[in-house]
C-alpha positions as CSV (number, residue, x, y, z in Angstrom):
1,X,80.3,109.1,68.3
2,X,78.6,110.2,64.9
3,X,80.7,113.2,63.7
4,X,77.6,115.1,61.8
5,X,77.8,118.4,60.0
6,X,74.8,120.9,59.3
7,X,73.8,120.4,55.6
8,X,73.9,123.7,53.3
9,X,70.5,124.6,51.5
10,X,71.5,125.2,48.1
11,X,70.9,122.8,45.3
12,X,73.3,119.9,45.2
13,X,75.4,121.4,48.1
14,X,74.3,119.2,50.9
15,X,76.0,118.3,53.8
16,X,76.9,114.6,55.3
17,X,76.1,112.8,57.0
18,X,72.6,112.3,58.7
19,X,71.4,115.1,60.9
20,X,71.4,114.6,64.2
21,X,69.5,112.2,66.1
22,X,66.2,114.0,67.1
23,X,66.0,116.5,64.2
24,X,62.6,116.4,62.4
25,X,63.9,115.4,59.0
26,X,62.8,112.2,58.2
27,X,59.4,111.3,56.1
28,X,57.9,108.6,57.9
29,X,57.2,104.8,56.5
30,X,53.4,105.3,56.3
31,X,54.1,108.5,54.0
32,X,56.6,106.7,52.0
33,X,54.7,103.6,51.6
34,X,51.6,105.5,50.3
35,X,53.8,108.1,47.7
36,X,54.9,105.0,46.7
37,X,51.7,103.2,46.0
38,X,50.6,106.8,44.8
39,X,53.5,106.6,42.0
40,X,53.0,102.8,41.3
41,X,49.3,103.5,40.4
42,X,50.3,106.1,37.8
43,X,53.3,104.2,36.8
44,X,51.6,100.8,35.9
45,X,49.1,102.5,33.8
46,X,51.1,104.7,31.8
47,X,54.4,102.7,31.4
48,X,54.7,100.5,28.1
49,X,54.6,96.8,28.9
50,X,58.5,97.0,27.5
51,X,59.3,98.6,30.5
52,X,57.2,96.7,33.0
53,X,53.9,98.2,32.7
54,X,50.8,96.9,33.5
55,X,48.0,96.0,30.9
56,X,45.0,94.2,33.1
57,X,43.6,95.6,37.0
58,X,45.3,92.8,39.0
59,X,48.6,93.3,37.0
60,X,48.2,97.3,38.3
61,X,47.4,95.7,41.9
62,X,50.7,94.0,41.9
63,X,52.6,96.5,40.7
64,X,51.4,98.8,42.8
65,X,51.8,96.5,46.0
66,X,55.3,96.4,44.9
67,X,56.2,99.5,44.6
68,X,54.4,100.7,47.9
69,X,56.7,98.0,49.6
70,X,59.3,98.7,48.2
71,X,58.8,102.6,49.4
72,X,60.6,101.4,52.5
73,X,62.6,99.4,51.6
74,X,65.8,102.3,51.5
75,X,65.0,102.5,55.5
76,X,66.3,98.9,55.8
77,X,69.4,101.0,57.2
78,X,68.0,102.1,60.3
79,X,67.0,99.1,62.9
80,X,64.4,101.0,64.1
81,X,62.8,102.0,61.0
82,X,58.9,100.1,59.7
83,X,60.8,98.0,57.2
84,X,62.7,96.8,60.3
85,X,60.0,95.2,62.5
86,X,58.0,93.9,59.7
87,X,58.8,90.6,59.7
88,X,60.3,90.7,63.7
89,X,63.9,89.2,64.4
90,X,64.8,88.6,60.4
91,X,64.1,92.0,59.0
92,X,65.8,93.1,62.3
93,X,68.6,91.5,62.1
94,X,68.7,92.1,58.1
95,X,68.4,96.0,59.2
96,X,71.3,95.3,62.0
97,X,73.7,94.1,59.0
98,X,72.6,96.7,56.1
99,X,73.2,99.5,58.6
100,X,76.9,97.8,59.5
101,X,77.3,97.1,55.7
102,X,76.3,100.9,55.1
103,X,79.0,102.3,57.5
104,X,81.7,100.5,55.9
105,X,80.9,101.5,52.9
106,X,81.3,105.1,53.8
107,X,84.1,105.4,56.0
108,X,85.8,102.8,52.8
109,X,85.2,105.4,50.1
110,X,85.2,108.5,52.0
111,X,88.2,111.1,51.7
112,X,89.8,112.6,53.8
113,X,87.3,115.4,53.7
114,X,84.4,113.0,54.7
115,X,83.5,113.1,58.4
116,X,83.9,109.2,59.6
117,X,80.3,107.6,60.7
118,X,79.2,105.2,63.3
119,X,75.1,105.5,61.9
120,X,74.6,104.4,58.2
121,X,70.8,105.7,58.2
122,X,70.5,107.5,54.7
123,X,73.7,106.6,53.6
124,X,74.7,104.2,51.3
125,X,70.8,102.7,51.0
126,X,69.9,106.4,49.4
127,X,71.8,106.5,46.4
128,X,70.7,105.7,43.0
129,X,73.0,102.8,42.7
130,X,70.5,101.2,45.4
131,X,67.8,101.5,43.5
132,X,69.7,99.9,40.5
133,X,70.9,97.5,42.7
134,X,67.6,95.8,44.5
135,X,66.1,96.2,40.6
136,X,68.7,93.9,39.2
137,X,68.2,91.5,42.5
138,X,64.1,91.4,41.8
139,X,64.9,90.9,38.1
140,X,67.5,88.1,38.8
141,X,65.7,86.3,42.0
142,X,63.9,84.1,39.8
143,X,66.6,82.4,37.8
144,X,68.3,82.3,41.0
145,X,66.1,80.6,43.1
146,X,63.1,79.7,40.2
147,X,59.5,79.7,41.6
148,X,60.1,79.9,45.5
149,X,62.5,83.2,45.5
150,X,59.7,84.9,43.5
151,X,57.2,83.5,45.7
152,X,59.3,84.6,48.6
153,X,59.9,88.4,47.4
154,X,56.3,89.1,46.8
155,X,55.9,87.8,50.2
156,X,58.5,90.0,51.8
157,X,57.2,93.2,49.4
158,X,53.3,91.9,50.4
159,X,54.8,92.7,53.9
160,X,56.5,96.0,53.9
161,X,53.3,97.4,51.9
162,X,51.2,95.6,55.0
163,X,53.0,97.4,57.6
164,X,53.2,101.0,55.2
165,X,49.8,101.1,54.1
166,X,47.8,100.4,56.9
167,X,50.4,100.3,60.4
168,X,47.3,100.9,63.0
169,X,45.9,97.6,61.6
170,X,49.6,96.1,61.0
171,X,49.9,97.3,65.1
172,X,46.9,96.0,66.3
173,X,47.6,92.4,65.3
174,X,50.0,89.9,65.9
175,X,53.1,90.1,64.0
176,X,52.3,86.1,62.6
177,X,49.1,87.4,61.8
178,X,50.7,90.2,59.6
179,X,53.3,87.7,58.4
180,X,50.3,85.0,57.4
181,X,48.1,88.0,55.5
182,X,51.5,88.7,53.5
183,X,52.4,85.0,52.7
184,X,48.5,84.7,51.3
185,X,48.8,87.7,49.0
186,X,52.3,86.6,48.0
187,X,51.3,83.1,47.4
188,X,47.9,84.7,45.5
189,X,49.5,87.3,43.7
190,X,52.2,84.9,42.1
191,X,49.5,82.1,41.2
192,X,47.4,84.9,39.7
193,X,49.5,87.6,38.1
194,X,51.2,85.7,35.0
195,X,53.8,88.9,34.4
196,X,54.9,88.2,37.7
197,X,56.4,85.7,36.5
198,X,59.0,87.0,34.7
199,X,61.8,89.5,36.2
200,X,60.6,92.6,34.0
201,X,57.8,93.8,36.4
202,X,59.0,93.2,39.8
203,X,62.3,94.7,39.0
204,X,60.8,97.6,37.3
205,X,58.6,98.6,40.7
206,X,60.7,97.7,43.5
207,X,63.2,100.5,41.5
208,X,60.5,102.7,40.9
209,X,59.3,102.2,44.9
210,X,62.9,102.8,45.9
211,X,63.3,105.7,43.7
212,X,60.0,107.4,44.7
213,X,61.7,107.0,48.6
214,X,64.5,108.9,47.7
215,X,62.0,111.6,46.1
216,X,60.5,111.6,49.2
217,X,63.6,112.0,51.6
218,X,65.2,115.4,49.1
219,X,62.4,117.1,50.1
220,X,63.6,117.4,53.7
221,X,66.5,120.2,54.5
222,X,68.8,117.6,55.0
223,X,68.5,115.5,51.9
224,X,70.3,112.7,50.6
225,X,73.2,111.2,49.2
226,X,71.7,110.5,45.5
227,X,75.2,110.0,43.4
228,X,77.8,108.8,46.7
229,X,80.6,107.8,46.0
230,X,80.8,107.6,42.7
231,X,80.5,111.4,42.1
232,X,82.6,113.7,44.0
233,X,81.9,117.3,45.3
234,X,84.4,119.4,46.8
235,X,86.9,116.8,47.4
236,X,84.1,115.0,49.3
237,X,82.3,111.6,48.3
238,X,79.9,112.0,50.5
239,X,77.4,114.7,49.6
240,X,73.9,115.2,50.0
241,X,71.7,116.2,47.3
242,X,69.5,118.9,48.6
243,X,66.8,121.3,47.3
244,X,66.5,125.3,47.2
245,X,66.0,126.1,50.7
246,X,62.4,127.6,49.8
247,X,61.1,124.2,48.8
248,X,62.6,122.0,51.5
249,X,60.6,121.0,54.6
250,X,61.5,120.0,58.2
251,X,59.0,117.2,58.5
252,X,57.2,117.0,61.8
253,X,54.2,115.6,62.7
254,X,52.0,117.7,61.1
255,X,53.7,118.2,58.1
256,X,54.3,114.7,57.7
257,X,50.3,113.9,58.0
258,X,49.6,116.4,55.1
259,X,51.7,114.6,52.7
260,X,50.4,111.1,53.7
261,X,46.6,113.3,53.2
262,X,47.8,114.1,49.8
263,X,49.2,110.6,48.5
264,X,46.6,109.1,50.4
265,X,43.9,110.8,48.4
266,X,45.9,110.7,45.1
267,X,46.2,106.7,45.5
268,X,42.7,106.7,46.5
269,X,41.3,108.7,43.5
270,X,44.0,106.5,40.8
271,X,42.8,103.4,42.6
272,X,39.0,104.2,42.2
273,X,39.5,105.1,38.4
274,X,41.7,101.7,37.8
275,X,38.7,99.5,39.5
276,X,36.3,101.6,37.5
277,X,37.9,101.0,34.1
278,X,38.1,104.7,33.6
């Protein structure tokens, strides 16, 4: 059984691990998936092409897609989770091994301050070495695997953003329809998108996607575990980040449809300005 411990409010005090099962404190995949296609719409038109920026409309598409996708991808943790059931047995069983992978990891590095876990959801998947981490595998698929591992990571990105961005269509359809839709915009995106091509873009979203997830999550009271286990805190190596209790948020369904509202109207209003050439 999950030993789990009520997370303080102050800034960078947070408790570990996960709350417990049936708290409202998670920001669902929809809501990630659209702060992050909110973020990769402002990213791709303000970064310099140094740093994986975007310079033409379907280079801003891709990078958005990616990053959107990538939004959800920190959930892989959680079996249950969107990212899980996007692509039916393989992402669940990827999700089944992540989550074991993440609970080793803790209960490896942990002291003997830090409570044992039997749950990795927001554990080792919400740190910053993550996001490093699935950057330098997007940057480095390609010379791995040449042509077909890019093709194959736009797919799986194509998707994640699939099943974020839109889930009542994603729901209403056969999961090898949704699977077919993301290999055609994979397949079009790579045979369209020449920067795609090379490592500095993808790697440069799916971080930015990842990171804009972890934004997402240290807005709820219980936060997440941005610097574990390379930084300790009170003899602990297990922490969670949190904010000031004022600007936290316990995430419920109502709260969690005003911030896919706002990121949905921010992506809209970005996306309408791209398209206009504004």
């Amino acid at each position: 059984m999950t030993h789990h411990t009520t997370p303080d409010q102050g800034f960078l005090v947070g408790g570990f691990p996960y709350p417990a099962e049936g708290e409202k404190t998670v920001v669902q995949g929809p809501t990630h998936a659209m702060s992050g296609a909110a973020a990769g719409l402002a990213l791709a038109t303000t970064l310099p092409v140094s740093w994986g920026g975007a310079t033409t409309t379907a280079e801003i598409l891709a990078y958005t897609a990616l990053t959107a996708g990538a939004a959800l991808l920190p959930d892989l943790d959680a079996p249950g989770s969107t990212v899980a059931r996007t692509f039916g047995p393989v992402t669940g069983l990827l999700a089944r091994a992540v989550a074991s992978v993440s609970v080793l990891v803790v209960n490896v590095t942990g002291t003997r301050k830090d409570a044992r876990i039997s749950g990795g959801h927001r554990t080792a998947t919400h740190t910053l070495w993550f996001a490093l981490l699935v950057g330098f595998l997007a940057w480095s698929i390609g010379g791995a695997f040449g042509d077909n591992g890019m093709v194959g990571m736009l797919v799986f990105f194509s998707g994640l953003a699939l099943r974020g961005l839109f889930p009542r269509w994603a729901k209403e359809r056969a999961g090898l329809v949704v699977v077919a839709v993301a290999v055609g915009l994979g397949v079009a995106a790579y045979e369209t998108v020449p920067a795609l091509h090379t490592p500095l873009m993808p790697a440069s979203a799916v971080t930015a996607g990842v990171l804009v997830h972890l934004a997402g999550d240290m807005l709820t009271k219980s936060g997440v575990p941005l610097t574990s286990p390379v930084i300790p805190r009170g003899g602990k190596r297990w922490w969670n980040w949190t904010l000031p209790g004022a600007v936290t948020i316990r995430t419920s369904g109502v709260w969690d449809q005003a911030l896919l509202l706002v990121f949905t109207g921010l992506a809209t209003w970005q996306l309408y300005l791209v398209l206009m050439g504004l």
